[in-house]
C-alpha positions in Angstrom: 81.3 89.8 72.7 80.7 88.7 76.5 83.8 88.4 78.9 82.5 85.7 80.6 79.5 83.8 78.7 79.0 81.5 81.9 78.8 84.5 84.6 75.7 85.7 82.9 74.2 87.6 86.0 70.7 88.7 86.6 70.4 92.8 86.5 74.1 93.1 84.9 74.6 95.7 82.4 77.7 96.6 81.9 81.5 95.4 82.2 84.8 96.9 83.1 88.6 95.9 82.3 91.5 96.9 84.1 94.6 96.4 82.6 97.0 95.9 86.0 100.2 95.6 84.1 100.3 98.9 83.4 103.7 100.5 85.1 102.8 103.2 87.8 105.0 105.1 89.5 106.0 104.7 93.6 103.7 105.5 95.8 105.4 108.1 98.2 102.1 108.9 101.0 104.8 108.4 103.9 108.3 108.1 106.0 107.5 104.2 106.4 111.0 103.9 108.0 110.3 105.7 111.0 110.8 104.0 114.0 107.3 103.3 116.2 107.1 104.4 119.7 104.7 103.6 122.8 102.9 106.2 124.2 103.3 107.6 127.6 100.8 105.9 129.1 101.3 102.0 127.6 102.6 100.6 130.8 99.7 101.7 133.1 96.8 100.8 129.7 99.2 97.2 129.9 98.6 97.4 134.0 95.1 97.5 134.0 94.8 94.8 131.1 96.4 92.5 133.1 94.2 93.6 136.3 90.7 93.0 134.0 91.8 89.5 132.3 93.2 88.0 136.2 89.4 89.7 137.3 87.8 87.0 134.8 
């Protein structure tokens, strides 16, 4: 029985489901509430942006 009778593609063989209601659990990769910081060295990299874009 065809998924899709109308999307009839040359050169296509095969089909693949994926059920996506399927429960997983959390994803835990990373501490996501960890405050970002600027590096050392953002206000002179912001100094000589400023310096190229007035150069234009």
């Amino acid at each position: 029985m065809a998924l899709a009778p109308a999307a009839n593609t040359p050169g296509t063989t095969s089909k693949m489901i994926i059920d996506a209601t399927t429960p997983v659990a959390p994803d835990n990769r990373g501490h996501f509430d960890t405050p970002v910081r600027d590096l050392p060295e953002t206000p002179e990299w912001a100094d000589r942006l400023r310096a190229l874009i007035a150069a234009r």
